[in-house]
C-alpha positions in Angstrom: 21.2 17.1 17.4 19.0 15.1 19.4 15.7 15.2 17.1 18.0 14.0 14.0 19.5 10.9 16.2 15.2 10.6 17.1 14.6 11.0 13.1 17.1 8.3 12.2 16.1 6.1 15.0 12.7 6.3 13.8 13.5 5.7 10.1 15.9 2.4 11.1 12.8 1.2 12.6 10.4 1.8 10.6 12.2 0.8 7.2 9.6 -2.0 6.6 6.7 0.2 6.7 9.0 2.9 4.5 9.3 0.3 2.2 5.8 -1.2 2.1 4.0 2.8 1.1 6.4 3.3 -1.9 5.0 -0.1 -3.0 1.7 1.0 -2.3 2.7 4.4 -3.8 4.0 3.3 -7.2 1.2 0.3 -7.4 -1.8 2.7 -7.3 0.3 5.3 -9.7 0.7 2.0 -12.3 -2.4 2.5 -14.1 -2.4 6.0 -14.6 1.3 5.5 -15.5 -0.1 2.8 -18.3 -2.5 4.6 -19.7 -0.5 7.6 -20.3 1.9 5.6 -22.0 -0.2 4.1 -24.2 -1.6 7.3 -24.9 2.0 8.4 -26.4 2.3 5.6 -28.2 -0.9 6.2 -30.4 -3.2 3.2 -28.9 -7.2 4.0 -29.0 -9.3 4.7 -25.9 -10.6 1.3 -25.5 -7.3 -0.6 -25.3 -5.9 2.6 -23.0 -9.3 1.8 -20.4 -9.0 -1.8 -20.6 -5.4 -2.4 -19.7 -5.3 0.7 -17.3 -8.3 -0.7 -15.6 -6.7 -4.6 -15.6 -3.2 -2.8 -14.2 -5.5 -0.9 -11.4 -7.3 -4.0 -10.2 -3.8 -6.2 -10.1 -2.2 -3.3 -8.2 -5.4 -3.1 -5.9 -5.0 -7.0 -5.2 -1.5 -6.6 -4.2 -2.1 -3.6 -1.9 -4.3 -5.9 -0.1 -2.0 -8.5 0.1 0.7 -6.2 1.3 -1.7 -4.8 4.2 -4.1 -7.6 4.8 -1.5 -9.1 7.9 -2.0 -5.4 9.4 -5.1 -5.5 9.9 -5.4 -9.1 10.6 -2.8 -7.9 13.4 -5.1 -5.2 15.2 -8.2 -7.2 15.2 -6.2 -9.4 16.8 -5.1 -7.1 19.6 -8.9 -5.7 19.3 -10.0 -9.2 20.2 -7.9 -9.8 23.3 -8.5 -5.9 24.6 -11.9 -7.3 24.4 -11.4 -10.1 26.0 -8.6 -8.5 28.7 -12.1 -6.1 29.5 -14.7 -9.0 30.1 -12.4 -10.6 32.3 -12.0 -7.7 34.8 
């Protein structure tokens, strides 16, 4: 019983992140999504590439939106390890 109690400790703290990849997930899945519903719906191969590629390269900006202040965070703690180092 002890590694579900670890599992759902885990999960409670983590929800953000959780949260954050099924974003990430369904974002980069959005084009393909697009495009194959378009397919269905009888539009020609140029409108399908353009629109899947514009639905790609909005989804692409927003992944990096959602994970640019992660990695601003460990350069951050790059920078001061860095630092912390020197100083010794």
């Amino acid at each position: 019983m002890s590694w579900i109690n670890t599992i759902l400790n885990y999960v409670k703290k983590n929800t953000g992140l959780i949260v954050k990849a099924l974003i990430i997930f369904a974002l980069s899945n959005s084009g393909l999504l697009i495009a194959i519903s378009f397919r269905y719906s009888g539009y020609n191969g140029t409108v399908i590439a353009s629109i899947g590629i514009l639905i790609e390269v909005i989804a692409l900006i927003l992944c990096f939106l959602l994970l640019y202040p992660n990695v601003r965070e460990s350069k951050r703690k790059q920078r001061e390890n860095i630092q912390k180092k020197t100083l010794k």
